[in-house]
C-alpha positions in Angstrom: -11.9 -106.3 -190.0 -9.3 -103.5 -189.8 -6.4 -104.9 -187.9 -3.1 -105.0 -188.6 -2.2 -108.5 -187.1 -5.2 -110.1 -189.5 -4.4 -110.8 -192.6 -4.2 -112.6 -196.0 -2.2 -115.7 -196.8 -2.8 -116.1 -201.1 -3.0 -119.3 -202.8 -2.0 -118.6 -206.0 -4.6 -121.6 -208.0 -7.0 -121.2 -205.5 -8.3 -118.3 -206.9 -8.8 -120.2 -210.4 -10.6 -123.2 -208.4 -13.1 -121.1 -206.6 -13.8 -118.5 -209.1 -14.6 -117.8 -213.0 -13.0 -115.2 -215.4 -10.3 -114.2 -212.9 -6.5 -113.7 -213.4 -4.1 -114.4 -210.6 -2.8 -110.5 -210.8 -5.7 -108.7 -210.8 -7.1 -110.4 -208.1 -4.3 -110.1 -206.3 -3.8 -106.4 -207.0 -7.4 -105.4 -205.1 -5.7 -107.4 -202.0 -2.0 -106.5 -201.8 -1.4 -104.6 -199.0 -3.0 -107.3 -196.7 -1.1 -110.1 -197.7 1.5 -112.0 -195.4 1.7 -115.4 -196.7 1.6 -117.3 -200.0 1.2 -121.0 -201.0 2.5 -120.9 -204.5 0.5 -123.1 -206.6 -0.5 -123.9 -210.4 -3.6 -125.0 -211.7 -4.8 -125.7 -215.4 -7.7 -122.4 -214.2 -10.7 -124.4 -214.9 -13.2 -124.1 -211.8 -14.0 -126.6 -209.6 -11.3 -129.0 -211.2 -8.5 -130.8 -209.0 -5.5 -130.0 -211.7 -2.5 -128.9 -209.6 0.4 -129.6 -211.3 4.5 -128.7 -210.8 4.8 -125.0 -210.7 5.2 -123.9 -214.6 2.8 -126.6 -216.1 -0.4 -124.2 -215.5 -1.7 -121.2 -216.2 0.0 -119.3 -212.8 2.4 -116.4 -214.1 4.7 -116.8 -211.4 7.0 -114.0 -212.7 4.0 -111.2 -212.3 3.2 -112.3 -208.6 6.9 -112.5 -207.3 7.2 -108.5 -208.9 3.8 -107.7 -207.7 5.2 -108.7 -203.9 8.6 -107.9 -204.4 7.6 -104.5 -205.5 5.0 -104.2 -202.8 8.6 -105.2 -200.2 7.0 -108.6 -199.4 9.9 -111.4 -199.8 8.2 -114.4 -198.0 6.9 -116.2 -196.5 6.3 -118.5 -199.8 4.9 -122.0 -199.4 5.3 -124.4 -202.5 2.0 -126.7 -202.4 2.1 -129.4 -204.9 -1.0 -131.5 -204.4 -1.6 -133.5 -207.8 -4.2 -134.1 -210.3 -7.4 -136.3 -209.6 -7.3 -139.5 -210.0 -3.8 -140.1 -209.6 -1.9 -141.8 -207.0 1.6 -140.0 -206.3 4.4 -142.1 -205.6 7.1 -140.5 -203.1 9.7 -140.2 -206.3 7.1 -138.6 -208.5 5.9 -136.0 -206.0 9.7 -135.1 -205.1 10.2 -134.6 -209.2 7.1 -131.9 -209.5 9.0 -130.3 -206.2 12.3 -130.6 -208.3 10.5 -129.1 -211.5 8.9 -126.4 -208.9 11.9 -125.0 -207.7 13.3 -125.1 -210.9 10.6 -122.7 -212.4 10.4 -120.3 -209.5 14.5 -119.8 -209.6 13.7 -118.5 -213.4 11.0 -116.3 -212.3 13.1 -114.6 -210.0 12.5 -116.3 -206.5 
């Protein structure tokens, strides 16, 4: 669909869940023009495998997607999704410390 009020909102680990062999920037290179959202989100890049750590513990380089949409004049919106590892049980305190240790990383990468 061609329109210009359809478009893409990224999720930056979902790519590695759903797919084999990929990088975050290349993929996200075939698709730039169309995107208008972005859950920022890290992942160990193995398929099929709930491992979505704080921002900065994956394999996700942050820095390369904020200067692939910065450069492309896109500035937000951004949408920090921190939804765990399986099998464990986040308490309140732990999930607001991987939100801490998110921000943290994205400030370095330029966000």
């Amino acid at each position: 669909m061609n329109h210009p009020d359809v478009r893409i909102n990224f999720d930056t680990a979902n790519i590695y869940y759903y797919n084999e062999g990929v990088d975050v920037a290349e993929e996200m290179k075939k698709i730039l023009e169309y995107i208008e959202g972005v859950h920022l989100k890290d992942s160990n890049g193995k398929p099929r495998t709930w491992h979505f750590p704080a921002l900065g513990e994956g394999i996700v380089n942050f820095p390369i997607v904020r200067e692939l949409l910065n450069n492309r004049g896109f500035f937000g919106p951004f949408t920090i999704e921190i939804e765990g590892i399986e099998g464990e049980n986040l308490t309140l305190k732990q999930t607001l410390e991987r939100m801490e240790k998110s921000v943290k990383h994205l400030k370095k990468c330029g966000f």
